[in-house]
N, C-alpha and C positions, 0 to 999 in steps of 0.2 A: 272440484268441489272446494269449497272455502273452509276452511278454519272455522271452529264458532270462537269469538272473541272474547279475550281475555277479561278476567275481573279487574281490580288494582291489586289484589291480593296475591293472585298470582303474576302480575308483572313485576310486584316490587321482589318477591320470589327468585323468579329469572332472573331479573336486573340487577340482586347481591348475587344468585349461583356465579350466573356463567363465568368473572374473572378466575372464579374457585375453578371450575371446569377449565376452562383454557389452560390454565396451570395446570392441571393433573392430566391433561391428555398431552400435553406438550414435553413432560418433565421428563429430562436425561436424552432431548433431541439434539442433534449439534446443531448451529447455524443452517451449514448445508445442506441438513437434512429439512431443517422449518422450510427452506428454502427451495425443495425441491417437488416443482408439481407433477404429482400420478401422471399424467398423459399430456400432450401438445395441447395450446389452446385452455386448460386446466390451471385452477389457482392453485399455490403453494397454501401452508400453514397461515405463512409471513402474509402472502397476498390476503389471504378471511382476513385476516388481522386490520391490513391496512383497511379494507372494507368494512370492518366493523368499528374503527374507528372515527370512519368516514358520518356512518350512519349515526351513530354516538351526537357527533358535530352537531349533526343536520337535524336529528328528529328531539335527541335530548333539548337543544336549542330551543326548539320549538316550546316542547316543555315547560321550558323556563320561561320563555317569555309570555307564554298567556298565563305563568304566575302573578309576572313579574308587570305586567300590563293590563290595561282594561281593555277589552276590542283590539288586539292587534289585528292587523293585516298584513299579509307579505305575498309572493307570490312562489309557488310549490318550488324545493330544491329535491332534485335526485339526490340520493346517498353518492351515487355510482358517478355525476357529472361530479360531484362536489370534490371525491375524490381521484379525480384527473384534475384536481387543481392544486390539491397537497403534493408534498414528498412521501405522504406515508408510504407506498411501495417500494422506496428506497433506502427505510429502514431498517438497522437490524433488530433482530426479535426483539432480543431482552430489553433495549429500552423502548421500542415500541409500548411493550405489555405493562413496561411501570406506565407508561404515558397515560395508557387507556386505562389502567387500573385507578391512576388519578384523578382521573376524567371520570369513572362511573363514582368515584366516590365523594367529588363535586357532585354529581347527579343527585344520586341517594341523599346527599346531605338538605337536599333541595326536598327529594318526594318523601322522604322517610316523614318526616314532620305535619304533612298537609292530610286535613281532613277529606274525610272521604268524596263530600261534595263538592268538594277543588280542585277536583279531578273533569269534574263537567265544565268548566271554563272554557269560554270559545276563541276562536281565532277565528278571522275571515281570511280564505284559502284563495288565489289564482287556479284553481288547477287546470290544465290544459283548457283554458279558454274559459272555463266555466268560473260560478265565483262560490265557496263553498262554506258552511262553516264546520269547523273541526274541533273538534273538544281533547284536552292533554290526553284526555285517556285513548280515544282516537292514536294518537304519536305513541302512548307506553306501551299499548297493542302492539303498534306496527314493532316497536324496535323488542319487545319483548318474543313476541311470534319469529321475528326476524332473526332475533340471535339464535334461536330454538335450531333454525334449520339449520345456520352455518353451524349450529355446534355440533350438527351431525355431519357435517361436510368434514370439520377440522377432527372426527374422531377416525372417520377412513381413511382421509389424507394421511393422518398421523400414522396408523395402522401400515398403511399402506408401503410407507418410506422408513420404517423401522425393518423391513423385510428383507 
C-alpha cells in the first residue's frame, strides 16, 4: 500500500527535522559503532548516510533545477546507481554529516523562500522508457517520504550496535 503524499508543508518539515534527527540518534556512537552493520548483507549508520546523501544529490538536484529552469528534461537517476559512483561509503561519519548537513541547507536555502505554486513546476522525466512529467514536489515527496523511512532504519541500527 502506498503512502498518501506529502504536502510542501510537511516536506519542508522533514527536510529541516531529519539532520536534527540523524544527530540525536547518532550522538555519543564511536566511528566503529556508526560503522557497524546489525546483520550480513545490512547497512551501517555510515552506509544510510552515504545513501541519503546520495539521494540529497539526485532528487534535491532535481529540485533545483526545475527552479532553476523552464521545461527541464533529463533522464531518471537512481539515488542507489548515483551512489556506486561517489566515495560517500568510504567516509567517515562526522564529516560525512557536516557534508549532508551543508548540502540540506543549500537545499532549504533554495525551498524555504518559494511560493507555494513553485512547487508545481515540471520537468520532463525519461523514466524507464517512458517520457514523464514530474513536478518538484513530485522529488520533495520522494526524498522527504524517503528520509522518513531510513530514519527509522538509522534509529534500530543505532539501537542495535549500542548493545
Amino acid at each position: 500500500m502506498a503512502r498518501p503524499s506529502l504536502t510542501v508543508d510537511e516536506v519542508l518539515v522533514i527536510l529541516h527535522d531529519t539532520p536534527r534527527r540523524i544527530l540525536t540518534l547518532t550522538e555519543g556512537l564511536a566511528e566503529a559503532r556508526l560503522r557497524t552493520a546489525p546483520a550480513p548483507e545490512a547497512w551501517s549508520v555510515s552506509d544510510i548516510l552515504a545513501h541519503l546523501r546520495a539521494s540529497d544529490d539526485v532528487l534535491g538536484r532535481n529540485i533545483k533545477r526545475i527552479m532553476a529552469e523552464d521545461g527541464p528534461a533529463w533522464k531518471r537517476l537512481s539515488p542507489r546507481t548515483w551512489m556506486k559512483k561517489t566515495d560517500y561509503p568510504a567516509w567517515e561519519f562526522e564529516p560525512a554529516f557536516a557534508s549532508y548537513r551543508e548540502q540540506r541547507e543549500a537545499l532549504l536555502a533554495v525551498l524555504d523562500p518559494l511560493p507555494a505554486d513553485a512547487w508545481q513546476r515540471t520537468a520532463t522525466v525519461d523514466e524507464f522508457g517512458a517520457t514523464v512529467e514530474r513536478n518538484a514536489l513530485f522529488f520533495g515527496d520522494w526524498l522527504a517520504g524517503h528520509e522518513q523511512v531510513h530514519l527509522t532504519q538509522i534509529e534500530d541500527v543505532a539501537r542495535n550496535v549500542r548493545r
